[in-house]
N, C-alpha and C positions, 0 to 999 in steps of 0.2 A: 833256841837253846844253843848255847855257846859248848863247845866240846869238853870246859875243863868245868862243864853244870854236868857231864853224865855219872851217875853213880854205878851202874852194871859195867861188868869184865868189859875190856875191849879187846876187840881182835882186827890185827892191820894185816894184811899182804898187797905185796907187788910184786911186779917183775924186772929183774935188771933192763932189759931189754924195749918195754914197754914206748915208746916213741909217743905215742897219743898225749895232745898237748893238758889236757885235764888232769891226767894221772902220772905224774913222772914220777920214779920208782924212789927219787929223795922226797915224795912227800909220804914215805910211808915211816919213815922214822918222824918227821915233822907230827904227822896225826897223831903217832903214839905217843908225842915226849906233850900235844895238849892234851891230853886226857890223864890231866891231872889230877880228878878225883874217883877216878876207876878206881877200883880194889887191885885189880890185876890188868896188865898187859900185854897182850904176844902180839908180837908181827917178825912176818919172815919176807921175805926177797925171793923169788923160785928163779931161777936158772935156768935155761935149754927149753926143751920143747921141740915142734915140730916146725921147720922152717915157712915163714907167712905166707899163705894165700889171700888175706887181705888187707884193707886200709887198715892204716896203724890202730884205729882207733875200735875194729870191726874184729869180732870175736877170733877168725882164723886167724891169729896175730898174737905177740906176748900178752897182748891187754888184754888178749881173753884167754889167756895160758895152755892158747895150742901145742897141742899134746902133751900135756901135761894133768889135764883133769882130773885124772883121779887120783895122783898125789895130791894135788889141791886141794881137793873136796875129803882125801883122808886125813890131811894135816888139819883142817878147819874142824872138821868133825872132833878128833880127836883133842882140839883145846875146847872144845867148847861139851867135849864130856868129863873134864878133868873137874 
C-alpha cells in the first residue's frame, strides 16, 4: 500500500537533529505532503533534548528523542485524542 492509499489521520514526527541515514528530519514533511488521502494531518519537528550517548541511529540520540520523551509521547497522544 502506497502512503496516498491510507485513509486514517496521519501522524509524522522527527527531529531537527536526527543524523540516522533512514530518517532525516526533511522527510517528515515529505511523508506528510504523500498522505494525500488522510482526513487529517500533524507532524512536528522536536528540538533539544539530551545531548547523545549513542549511534545516530540508536535511541540515546535525537532519533530516539533523548530526553525529550515525554513531550513526545504527550504531543502524539494528544493528536491522536483529538
Amino acid at each position: 500500500m502506497g502512503l496516498g492509499q491510507i485513509t486514517a489521520k496521519g501522524l509524522v514526527v522527527g527531529h531537527v537533529d536526527d543524523a540516522c541515514p533512514g530518517t532525516p528530519p526533511a522527510g517528515v514533511a515529505k511523508i506528510a505532503a504523500a498522505l494525500t488521502s488522510a482526513p487529517a494531518v500533524a507532524q512536528k519537528l522536536f528540538e533539544g533534548g539530551d545531548p547523545p550517548q549513542s549511534h545516530e541511529c540508536a535511541p540515546h540520540s535525537p532519533h530516539g528523542y533523548f530526553g525529550l520523551d515525554a513531550e513526545v509521547v504527550a504531543y502524539m497522544a494528544g493528536v491522536m485524542l483529538q
